[in-house]
Residue frames as a rotation matrix with the C-alpha (Angstrom) as fourth column:
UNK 1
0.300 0.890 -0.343 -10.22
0.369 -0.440 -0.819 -21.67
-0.880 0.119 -0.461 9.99
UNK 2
-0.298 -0.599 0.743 -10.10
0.895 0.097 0.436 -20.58
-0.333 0.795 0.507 6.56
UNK 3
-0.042 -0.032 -0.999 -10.27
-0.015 -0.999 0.032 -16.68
-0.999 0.017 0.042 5.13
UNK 4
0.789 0.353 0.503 -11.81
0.580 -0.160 -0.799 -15.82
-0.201 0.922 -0.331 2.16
UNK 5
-0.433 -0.901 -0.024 -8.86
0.735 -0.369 0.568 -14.36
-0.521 0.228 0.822 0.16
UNK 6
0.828 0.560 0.006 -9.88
0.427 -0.623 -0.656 -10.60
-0.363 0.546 -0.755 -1.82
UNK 7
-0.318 -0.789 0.525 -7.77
0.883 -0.045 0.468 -10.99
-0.346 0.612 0.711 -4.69
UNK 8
0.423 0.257 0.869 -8.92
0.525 -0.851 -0.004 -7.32
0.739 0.458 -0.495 -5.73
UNK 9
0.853 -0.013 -0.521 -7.43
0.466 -0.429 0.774 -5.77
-0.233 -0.903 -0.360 -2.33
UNK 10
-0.178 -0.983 0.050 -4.20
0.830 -0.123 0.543 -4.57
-0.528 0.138 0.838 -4.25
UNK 11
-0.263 0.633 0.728 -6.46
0.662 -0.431 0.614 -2.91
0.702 0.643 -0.306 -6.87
UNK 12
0.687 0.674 0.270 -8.59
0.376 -0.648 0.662 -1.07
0.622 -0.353 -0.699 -3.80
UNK 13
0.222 -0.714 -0.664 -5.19
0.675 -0.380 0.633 -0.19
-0.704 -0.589 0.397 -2.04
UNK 14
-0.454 -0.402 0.796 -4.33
0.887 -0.116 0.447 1.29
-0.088 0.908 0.409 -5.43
UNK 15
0.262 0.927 0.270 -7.54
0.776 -0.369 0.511 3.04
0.573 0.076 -0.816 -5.60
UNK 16
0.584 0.068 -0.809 -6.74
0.812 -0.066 0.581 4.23
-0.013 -0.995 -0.094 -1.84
UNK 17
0.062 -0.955 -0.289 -3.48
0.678 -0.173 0.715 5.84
-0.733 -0.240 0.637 -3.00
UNK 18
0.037 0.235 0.971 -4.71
0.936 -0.349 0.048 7.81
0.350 0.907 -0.233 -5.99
UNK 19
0.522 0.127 0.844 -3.35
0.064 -0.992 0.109 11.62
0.851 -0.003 -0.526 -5.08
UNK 20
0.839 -0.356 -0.411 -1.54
0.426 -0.038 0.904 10.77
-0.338 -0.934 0.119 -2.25
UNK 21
0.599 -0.761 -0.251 1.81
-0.696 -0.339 -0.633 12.69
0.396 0.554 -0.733 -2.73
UNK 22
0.687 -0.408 -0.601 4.67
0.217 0.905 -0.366 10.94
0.694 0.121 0.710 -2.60
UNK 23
0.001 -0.568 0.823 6.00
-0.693 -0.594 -0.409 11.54
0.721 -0.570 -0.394 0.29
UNK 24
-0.978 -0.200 -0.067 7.51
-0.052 0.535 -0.843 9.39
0.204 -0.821 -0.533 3.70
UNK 25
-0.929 0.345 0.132 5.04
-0.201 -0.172 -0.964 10.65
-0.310 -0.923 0.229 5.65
UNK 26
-0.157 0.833 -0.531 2.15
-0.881 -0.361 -0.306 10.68
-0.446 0.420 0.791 3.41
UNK 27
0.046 0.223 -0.974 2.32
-0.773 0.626 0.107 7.26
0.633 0.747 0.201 2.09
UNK 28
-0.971 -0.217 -0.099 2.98
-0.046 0.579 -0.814 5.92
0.234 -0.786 -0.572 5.26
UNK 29
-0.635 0.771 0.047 -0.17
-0.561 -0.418 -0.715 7.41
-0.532 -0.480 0.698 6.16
UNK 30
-0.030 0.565 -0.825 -2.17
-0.993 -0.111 -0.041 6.62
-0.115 0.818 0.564 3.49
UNK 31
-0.237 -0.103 -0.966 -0.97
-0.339 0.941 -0.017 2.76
0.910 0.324 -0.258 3.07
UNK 32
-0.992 0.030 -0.119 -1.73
0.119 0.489 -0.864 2.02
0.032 -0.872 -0.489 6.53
UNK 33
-0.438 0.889 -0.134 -5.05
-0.671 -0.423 -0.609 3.83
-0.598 -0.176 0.782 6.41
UNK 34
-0.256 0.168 -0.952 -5.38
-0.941 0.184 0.285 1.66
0.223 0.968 0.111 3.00
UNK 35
-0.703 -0.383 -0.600 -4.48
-0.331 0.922 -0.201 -1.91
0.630 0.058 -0.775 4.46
UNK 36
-0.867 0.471 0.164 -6.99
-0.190 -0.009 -0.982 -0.96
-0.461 -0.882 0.097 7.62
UNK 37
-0.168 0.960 -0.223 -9.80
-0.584 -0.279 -0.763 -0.43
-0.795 0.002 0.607 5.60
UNK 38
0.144 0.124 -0.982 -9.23
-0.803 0.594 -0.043 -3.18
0.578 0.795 0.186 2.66
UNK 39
0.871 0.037 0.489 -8.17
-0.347 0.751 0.561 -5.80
-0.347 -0.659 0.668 5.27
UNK 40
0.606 -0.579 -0.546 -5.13
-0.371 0.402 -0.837 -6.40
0.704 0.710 0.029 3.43
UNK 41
0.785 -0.588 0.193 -2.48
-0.479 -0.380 0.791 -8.49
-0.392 -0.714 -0.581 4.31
UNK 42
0.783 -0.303 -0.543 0.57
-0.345 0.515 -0.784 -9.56
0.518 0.801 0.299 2.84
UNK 43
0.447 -0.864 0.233 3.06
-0.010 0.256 0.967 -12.04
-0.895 -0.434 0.106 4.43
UNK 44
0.236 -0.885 0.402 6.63
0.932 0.323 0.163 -11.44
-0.274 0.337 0.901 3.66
UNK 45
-0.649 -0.091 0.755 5.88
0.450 -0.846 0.285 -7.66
0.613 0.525 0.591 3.41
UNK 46
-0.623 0.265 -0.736 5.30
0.780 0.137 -0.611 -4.72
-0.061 -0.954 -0.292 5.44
UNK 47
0.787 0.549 -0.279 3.42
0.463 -0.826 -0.321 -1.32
-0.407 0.123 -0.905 5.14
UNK 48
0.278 -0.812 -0.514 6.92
-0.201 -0.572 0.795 -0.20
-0.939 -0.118 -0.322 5.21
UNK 49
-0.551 -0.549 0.629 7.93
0.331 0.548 0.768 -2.14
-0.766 0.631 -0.120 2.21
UNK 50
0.568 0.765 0.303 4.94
0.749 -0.329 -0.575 -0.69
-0.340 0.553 -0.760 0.18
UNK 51
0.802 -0.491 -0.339 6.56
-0.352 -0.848 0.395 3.07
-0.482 -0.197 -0.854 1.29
UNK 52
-0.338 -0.934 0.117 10.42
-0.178 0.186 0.966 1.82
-0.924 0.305 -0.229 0.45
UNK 53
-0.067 -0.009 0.998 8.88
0.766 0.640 0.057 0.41
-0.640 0.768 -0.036 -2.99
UNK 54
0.807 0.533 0.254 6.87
0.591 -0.730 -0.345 3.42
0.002 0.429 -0.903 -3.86
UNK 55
0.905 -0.264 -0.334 9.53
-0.305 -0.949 -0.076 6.09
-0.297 0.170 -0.940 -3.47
UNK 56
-0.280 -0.960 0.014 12.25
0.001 0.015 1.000 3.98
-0.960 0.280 -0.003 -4.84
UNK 57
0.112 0.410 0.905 10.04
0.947 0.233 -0.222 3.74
-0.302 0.882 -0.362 -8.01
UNK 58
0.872 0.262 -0.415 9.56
0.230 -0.965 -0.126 7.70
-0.433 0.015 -0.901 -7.69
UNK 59
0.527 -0.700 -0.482 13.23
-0.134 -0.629 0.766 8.02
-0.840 -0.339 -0.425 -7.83
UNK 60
-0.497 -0.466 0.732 14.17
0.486 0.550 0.679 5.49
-0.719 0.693 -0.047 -10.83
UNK 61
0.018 0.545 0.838 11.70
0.969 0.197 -0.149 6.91
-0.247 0.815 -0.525 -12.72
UNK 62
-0.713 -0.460 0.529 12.81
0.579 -0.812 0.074 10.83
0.396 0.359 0.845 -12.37
């Protein structure tokens, strides 16, 4: 069966995350809540990996 792909679902995760603080707990939250409601998925990557991306960016960036 084949699955329309929504190549904008990164864009409405984005969206999703706007104000979220950066926090563990909060972005956990928040990116799951995101992926539920955009349908995302990405193989080779987890919610977790979002979270591990996002606050290693926070940190490089001061």
């Amino acid at each position: 069966m084949w699955r329309l792909i929504d190549f904008g679902a990164i864009e409405k995760l984005e969206e999703h995350l706007e104000g979220v603080s950066l926090t563990k707990e909060a972005l956990t939250e928040a990116i799951a809540s995101g992926f539920e409601k955009t349908g995302l998925m990405v193989f080779g990557a987890t919610q977790e990996d979002f979270v591990e991306a996002i606050l290693k960016a926070k940190i490089e960036t001061g």
